[in-house]
C-alpha positions in Angstrom: 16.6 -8.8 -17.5 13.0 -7.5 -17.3 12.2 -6.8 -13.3 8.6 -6.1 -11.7 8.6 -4.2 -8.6 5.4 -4.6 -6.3 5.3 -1.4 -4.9 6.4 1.9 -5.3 7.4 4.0 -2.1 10.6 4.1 -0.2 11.4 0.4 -0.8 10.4 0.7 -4.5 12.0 3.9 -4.9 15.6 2.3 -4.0 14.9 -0.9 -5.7 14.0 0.6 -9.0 17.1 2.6 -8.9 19.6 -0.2 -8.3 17.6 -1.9 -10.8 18.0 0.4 -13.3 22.3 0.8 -12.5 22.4 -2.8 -13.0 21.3 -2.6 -16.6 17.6 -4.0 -15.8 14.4 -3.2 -17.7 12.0 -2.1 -14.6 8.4 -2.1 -14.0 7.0 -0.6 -10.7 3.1 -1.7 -10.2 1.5 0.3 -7.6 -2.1 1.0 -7.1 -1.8 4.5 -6.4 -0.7 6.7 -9.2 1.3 9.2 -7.3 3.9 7.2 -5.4 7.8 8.0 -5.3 8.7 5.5 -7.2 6.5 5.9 -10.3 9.1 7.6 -12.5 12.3 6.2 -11.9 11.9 2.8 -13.6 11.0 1.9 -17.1 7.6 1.5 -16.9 4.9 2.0 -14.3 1.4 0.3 -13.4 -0.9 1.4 -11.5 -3.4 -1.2 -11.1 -4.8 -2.8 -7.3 -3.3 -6.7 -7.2 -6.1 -8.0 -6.4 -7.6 -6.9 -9.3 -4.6 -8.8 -11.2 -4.6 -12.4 -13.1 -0.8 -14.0 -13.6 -1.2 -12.7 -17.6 0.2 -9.4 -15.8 3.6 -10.8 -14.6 4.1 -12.3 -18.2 7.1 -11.3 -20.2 9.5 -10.5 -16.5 12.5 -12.8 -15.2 11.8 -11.6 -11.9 9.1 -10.2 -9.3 10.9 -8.0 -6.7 8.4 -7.1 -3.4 8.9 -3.8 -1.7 5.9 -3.7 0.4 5.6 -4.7 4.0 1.7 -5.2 3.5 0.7 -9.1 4.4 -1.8 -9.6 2.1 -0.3 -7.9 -0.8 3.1 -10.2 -0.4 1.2 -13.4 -0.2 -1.4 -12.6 -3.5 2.3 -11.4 -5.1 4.1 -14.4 -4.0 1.3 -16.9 -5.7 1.2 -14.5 -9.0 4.5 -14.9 -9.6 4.9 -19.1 -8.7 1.6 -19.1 -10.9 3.6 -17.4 -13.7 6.9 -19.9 -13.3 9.1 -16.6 -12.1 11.5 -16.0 -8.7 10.1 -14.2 -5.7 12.6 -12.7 -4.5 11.4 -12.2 -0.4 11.9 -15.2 2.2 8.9 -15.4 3.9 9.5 -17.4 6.7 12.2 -14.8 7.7 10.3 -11.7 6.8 7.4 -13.4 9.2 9.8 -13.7 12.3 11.5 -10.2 12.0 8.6 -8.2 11.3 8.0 -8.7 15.2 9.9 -6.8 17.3 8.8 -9.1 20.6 9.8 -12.6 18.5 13.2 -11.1 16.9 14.4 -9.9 20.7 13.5 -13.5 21.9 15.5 -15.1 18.6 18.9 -13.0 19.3 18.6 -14.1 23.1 18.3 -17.3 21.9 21.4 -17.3 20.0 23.2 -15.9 22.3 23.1 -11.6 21.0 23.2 -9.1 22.8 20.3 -6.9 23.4 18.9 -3.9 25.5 17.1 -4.8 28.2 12.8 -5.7 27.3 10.6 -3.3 29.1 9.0 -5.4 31.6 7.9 -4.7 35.6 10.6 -7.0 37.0 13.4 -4.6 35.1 13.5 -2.8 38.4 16.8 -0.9 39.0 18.7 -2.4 35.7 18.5 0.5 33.7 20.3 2.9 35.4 23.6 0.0 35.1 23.1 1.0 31.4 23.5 4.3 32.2 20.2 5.2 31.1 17.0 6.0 32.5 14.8 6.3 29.2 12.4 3.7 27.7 11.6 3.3 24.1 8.1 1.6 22.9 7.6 0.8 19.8 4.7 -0.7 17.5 5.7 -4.0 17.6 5.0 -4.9 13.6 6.0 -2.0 11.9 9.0 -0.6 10.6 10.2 3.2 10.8 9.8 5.8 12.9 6.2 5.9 13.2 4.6 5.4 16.7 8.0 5.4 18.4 7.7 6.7 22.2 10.4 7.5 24.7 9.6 8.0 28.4 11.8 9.4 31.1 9.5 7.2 34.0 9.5 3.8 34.1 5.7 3.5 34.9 4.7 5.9 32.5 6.3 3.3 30.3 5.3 0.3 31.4 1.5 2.0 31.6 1.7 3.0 27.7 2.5 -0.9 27.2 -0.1 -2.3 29.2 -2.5 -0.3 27.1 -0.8 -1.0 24.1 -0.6 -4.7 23.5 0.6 -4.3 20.0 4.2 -2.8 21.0 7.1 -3.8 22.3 9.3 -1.5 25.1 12.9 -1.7 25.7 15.8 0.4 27.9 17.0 3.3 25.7 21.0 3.1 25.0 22.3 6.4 24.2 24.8 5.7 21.4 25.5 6.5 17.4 23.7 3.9 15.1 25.1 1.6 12.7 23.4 -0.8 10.2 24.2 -3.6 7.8 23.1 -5.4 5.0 23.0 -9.6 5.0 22.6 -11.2 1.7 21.9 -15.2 2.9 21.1 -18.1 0.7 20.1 -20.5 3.2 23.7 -21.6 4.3 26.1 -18.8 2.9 26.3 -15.5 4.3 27.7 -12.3 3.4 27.4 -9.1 6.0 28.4 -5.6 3.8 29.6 -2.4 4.4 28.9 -1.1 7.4 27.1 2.4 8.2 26.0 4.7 10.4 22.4 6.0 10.3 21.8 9.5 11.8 18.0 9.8 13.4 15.9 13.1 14.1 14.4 13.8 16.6 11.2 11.4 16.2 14.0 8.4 15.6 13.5 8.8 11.8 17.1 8.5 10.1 17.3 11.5 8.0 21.1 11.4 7.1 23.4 7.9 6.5 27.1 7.5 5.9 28.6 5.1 3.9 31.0 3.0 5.2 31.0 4.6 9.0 34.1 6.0 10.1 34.9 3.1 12.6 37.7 1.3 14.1 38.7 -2.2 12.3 38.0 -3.7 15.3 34.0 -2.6 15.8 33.4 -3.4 11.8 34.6 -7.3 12.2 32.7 -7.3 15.1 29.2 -5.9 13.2 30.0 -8.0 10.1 30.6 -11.0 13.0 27.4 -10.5 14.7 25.6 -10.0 11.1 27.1 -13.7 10.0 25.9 -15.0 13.3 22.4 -13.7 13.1 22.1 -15.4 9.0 23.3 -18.7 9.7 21.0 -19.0 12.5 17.3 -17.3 10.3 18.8 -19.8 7.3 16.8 -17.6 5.1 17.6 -17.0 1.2 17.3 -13.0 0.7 18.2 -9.9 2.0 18.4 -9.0 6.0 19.7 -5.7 8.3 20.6 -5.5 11.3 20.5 -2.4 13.4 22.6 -1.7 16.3 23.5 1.1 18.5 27.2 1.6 20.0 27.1 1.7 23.5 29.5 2.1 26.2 31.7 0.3 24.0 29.6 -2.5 23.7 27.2 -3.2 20.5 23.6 -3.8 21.2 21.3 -5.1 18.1 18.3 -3.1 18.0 16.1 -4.8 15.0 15.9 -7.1 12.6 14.2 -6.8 8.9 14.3 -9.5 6.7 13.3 -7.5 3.5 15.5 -4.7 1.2 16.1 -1.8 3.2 15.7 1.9 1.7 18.5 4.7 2.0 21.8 2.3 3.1 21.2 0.0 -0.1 22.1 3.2 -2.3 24.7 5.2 0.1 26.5 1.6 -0.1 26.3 1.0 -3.6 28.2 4.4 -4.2 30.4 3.9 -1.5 31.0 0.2 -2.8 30.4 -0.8 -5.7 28.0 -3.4 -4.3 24.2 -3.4 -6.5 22.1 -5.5 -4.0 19.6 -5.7 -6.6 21.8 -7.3 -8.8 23.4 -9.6 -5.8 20.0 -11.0 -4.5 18.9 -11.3 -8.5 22.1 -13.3 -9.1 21.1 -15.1 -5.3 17.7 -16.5 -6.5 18.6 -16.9 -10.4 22.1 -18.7 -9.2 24.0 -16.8 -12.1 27.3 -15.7 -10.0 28.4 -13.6 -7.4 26.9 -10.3 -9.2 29.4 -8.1 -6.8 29.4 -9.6 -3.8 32.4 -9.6 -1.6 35.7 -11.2 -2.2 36.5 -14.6 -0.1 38.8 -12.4 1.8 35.7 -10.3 3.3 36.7 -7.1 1.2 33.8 -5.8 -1.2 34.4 -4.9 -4.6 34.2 -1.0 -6.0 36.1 2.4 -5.7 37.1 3.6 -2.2 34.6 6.1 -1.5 33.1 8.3 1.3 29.1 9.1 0.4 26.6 11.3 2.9 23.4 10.5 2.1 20.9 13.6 3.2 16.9 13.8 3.0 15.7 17.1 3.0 12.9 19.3 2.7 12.9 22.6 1.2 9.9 25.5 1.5 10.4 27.1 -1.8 8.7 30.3 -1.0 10.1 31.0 2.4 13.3 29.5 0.8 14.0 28.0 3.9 15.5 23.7 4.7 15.2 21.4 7.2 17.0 18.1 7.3 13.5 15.3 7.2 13.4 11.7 8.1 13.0 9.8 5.4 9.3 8.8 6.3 8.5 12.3 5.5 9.4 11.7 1.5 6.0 9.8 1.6 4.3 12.7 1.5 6.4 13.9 -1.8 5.2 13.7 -5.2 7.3 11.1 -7.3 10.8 11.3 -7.5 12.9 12.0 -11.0 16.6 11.5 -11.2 18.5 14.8 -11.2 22.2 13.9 -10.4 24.3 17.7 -10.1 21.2 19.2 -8.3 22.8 22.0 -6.4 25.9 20.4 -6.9 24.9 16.7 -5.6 26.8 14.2 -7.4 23.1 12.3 -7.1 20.1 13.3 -6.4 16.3 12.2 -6.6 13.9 15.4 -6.8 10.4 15.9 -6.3 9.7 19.6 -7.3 7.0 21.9 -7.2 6.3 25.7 -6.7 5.6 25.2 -3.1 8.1 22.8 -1.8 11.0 20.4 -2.9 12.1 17.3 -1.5 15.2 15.4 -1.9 17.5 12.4 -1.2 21.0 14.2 -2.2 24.5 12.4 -1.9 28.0 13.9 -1.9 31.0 11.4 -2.8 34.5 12.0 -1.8 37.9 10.4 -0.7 37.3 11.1 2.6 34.3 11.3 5.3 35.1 15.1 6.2 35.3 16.2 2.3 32.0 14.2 1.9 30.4 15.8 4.7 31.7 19.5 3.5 30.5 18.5 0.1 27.0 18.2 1.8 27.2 21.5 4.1 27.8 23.4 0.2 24.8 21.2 -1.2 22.5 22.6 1.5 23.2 26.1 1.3 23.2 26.2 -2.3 19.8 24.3 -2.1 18.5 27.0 0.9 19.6 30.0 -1.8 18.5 28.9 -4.6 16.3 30.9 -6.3 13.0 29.5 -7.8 11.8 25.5 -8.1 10.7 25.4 -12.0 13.9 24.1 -12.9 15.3 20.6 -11.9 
């Protein structure tokens, strides 16, 4: 199976690597040379797609986006119907999720709970939620970036009013759990569960895989995921994000498109390739892993911590990074053992290394020890010439 990848930074970077576990050849095409994602498949092309003719797609079985870029996925989508092969994005979903205002107005619809919107009739509702922080957010773009939290409600409501472009919403103070929705128009599947550990700046820098949770709290994710896919009635791949609250779950966002970070922390903790899965999805060749009809997903019981981090070789110092920080990171090899990860992607230089580690384990605490040795063996390591 021969597998192009339109784009090669966080999304790329985790596609090309479950590409490459599930036995693919993999092309990333990228019009920068430099990207994260440049080494870890097959092949690499750096070329702008606009610049492209369908001749370039010849010879794949597949076209896999990972770009969030309009333009790019629409010239990408005709390329590929122009050379006869799958696309494998929904865009009707991607459309409605990639707005944070139109994906709160969706779940309302269908009946999900959400926090509060931002609004000037919110009046004295927040503090019911125990909470008086706002959150704004860019309302068409994923991540961390240009995330705000106020403590005053018409400081809030102000950076709104002169923002038309973002959305605002009662902050819930809770721990943060995501999941991954494979859909093909009627049939849904909700995964492993996990929690997703956010810096200060809301970036998640750390994920664990599956999250230590009751039985009770995962059906209830996995129920609310199911929900969400038979009402988009998309064919692809979907997460939802929620945050624990009082008890109560609270979906957060929507994105109809692969994920970085949880696709690989579940894959070790699982078994479960999602590249393979949503291949198998759009080829119709099989389940590909995907869960039993009893709800149970195949693969090895394991714990994984999945940790970014950032190292300053010459002040051999760490600090645990956000993954939108790897951005700035030259491209990533494959280096499983580094400092005693079980896996590990590596950018190295003489000034600085960066690195998406994961420990593996029976359990979440030995997992999470695992990690603590990682990091201190990483902090006193001496020199960064070796991988």
């Amino acid at each position: 199976m021969n597998m192009l990848v339109i784009g090669g930074r966080l999304q790329g970077a985790e596609i090309a690597f479950l590409g490459k576990e599930a036995g693919f050849q993999v092309t990333v095409l990228d019009r920068e040379q430099e990207v994260l994602a440049s080494q870890l498949g097959d092949a690499f092309v750096q070329i702008n797609l606009q610049e492209a003719t369908p001749g370039l797609f010849a010879g794949y079985d597949l076209v896999f986006p990972a770009t969030e870029n309009l333009e790019t996925l629409q010239l990408a989508r005709k390329l590929a119907e122009e050379a006869g092969l799958p696309f494998l994005f929904d865009e009707q979903a991607f459309y409605l999720t990639r707005s944070k205002t139109k994906t709160n107005r969706f779940l309302q619809d269908i009946g999900v709970r959400t926090p509060p919107a931002l609004c000037a009739e919110l009046s004295d509702i927040a503090p019911l939620f125990g909470s008086r922080r706002f959150i704004v957010k860019p309302d068409k773009k994923s991540g961390s970036k240009g995330v705000c939290c106020f403590c005053d409600k018409a400081a809030a409501l102000a950076y709104l009013d002169n923002h038309e472009d973002c959305f605002g919403q009662v902050f819930l103070e809770g721990p943060l759990y995501s999941v991954e929705v494979i859909c093909d128009k009627t049939h849904v599947t909700p995964f492993a569960v996990t929690e997703v550990v956010v810096e200060a700046s809301f970036d998640s820098h750390r994920i664990i895989a599956p999250a230590v949770l009751s039985v009770e709290i995962i059906s209830e994710i996995q129920s609310l995921a199911s929900q969400i896919g038979r009402a988009l009635r998309m064919k692809g791949i979907f997460d939802v994000e929620l945050v624990l609250h009082d008890s109560r779950l609270y979906v957060l966002e929507l994105d109809a498109r692969m994920p970085s970070q949880t696709p690989l922390a579940v894959y070790y903790a699982t078994g479960v390739n999602f590249v393979s899965a949503l291949a198998a999805c759009f080829l119709g060749s099989g389940d590909a892993g995907l869960p039993n009809a009893d709800g149970g997903v195949k693969g090895a019981d394991t714990r994984v911590v999945l940790q970014h981090v950032y190292r300053d070789n010459r002040k051999k110092t760490i600090e645990l990074i956000g993954e939108g920080r790897l951005l700035a990171a030259p491209p990533l090899i494959r280096a499983d053992g580094f400092c005693g990860a079980d896996v590990a992607l590596v950018s190295n230089s003489a000034e600085s290394t960066y690195a998406t580690l994961l420990t593996l384990a029976e359990t979440h605490s030995a997992a999470e020890d695992k990690m603590e040795r990682v990091l201190e063996t990483l902090k006193s390591r001496e020199g960064a010439n070796h991988v």
